[in-house]
N, C-alpha and C positions, 0 to 999 in steps of 0.2 A: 559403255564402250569408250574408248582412249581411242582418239586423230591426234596421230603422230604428224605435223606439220613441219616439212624439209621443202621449202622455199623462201625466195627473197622477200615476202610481204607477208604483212597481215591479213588474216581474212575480215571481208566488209560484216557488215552488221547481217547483210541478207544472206551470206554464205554460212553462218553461225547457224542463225537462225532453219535454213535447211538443212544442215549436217544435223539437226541437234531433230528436229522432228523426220525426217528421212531415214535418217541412217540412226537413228537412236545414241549417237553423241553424246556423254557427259562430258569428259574431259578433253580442252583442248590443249595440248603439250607442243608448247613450240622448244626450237632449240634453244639452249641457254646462250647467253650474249655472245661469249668466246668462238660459240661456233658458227653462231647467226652471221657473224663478220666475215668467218671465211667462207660460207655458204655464198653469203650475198658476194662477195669478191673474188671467185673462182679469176686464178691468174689468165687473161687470155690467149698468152702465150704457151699455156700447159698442154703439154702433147701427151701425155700420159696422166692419168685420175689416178691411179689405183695405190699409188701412196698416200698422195691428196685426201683421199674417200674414207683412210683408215679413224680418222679420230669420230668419224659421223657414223661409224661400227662399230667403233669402241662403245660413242654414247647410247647407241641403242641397245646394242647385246646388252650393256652391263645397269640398261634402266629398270627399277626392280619390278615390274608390270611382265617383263620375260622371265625374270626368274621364277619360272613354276615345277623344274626338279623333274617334270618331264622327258623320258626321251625322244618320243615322237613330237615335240615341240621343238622343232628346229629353224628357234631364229634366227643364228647365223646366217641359213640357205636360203629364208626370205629376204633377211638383206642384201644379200648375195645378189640377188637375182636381182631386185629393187635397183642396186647401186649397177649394177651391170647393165641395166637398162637406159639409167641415168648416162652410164658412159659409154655408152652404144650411140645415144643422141647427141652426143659432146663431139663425136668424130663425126 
């Protein structure tokens, strides 16, 4: 199983180590640097996410792990929901 990892840090050695026997973890997928930056630097005077959130939708939708050609696989509406969350807690 792939942990998608959308926060400001790394995980310690002992979070690894239980994602990996817990939750059955192979892959840990952080975001690639370009985003790690704007991730970790959310402006604090942003009153609105939802343009902000788009390129962290782009990189998920379009990571090949989603592409399964599915139509009851709809990761859009997980992210959806995920980032809505996110920007639920931002207000």
């Amino acid at each position: 199983m792939k942990m998608f990892l959308l926060f400001s840090h790394k995980l310690t050695d002992t979070q690894i180590k239980d994602a990996i026997q817990n939750l059955k973890v192979t892959d840990f997928i952080y975001l690639p640097d370009n985003l790690q930056k704007l991730w970790s630097n959310v402006p604090s005077d942003l009153f609105d996410l939802d343009e902000y959130i788009e390129v962290f939708k782009d990189f998920l939708i379009t990571y090949p792990v989603f592409r399964t050609g599915s139509p009851s696989f709809r990761v859009d509406s997980i992210i959806d929901k995920f980032l809505n969350i996110i920007h639920l807690k931002w207000i």
